[in-house]
N, C-alpha and C positions, 0 to 999 in steps of 0.2 A: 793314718796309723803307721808306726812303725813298726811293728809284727813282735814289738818287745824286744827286740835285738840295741836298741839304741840306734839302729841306723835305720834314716831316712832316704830311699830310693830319690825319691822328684828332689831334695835338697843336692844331693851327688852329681846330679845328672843334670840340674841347672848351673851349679858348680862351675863342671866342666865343659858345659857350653858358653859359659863366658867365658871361659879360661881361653878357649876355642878364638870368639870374637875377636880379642885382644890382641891377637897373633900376629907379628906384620906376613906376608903372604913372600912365599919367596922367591925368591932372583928369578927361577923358570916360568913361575906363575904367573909376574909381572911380567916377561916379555912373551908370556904367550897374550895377553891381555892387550898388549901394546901393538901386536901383532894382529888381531882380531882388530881393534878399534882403526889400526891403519888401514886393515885391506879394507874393512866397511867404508872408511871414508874416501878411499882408491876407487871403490864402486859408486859411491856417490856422485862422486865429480864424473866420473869416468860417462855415468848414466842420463845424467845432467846435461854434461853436452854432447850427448850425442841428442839428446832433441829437443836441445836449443838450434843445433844446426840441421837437424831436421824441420823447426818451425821456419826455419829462415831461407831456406832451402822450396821448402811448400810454399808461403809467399811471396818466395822470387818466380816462382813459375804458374801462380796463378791459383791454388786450391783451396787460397782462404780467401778468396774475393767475394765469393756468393754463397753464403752457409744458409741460406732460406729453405734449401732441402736436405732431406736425409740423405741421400744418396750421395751430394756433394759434402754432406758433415761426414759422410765414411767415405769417401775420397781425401778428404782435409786429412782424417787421424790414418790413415793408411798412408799418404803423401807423408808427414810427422814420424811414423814409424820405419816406415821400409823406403827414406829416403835415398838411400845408394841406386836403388832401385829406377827412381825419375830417372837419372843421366843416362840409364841404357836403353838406346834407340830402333 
């Protein structure tokens, strides 16, 4: 119902929500966008190898030889995580 006024509220208001869609997004918007998508992918990599050389690191010294127990599987993923940690003696 249009309350008799001739105007319809949800016709306006979807109106101007495609009007909205339509919009290209602007110059700040896109480089904040561009900016989010880089550091996420800065973190990706960044995440990535850190334990990949942490897996490499753990089976150069020995902690993924024998995973038959728990205790050597949370040796293995502790070796993988906090591998800076091996090298100090």
């Amino acid at each position: 119902m249009d309350g008799g006024g001739g105007y319809d509220r949800g016709m306006a208001a979807s109106a101007a929500h495609q009007g909205a869609a339509t919009r290209r997004p602007t110059r700040s918007r896109r480089r904040r966008v561009r900016a989010h998508v880089f550091r996420n992918l800065i973190n990706y990599v960044v995440w990535s190898s850190y334990l990949c050389v942490g897996v490499a690191v753990a089976a150069s010294n020995g902690y993924l030889d024998h995973l038959s127990q728990v205790t050597s599987i949370i040796s293995a993923a502790g070796a993988v995580v906090l591998w800076p940690l091996v090298f100090i003696e």
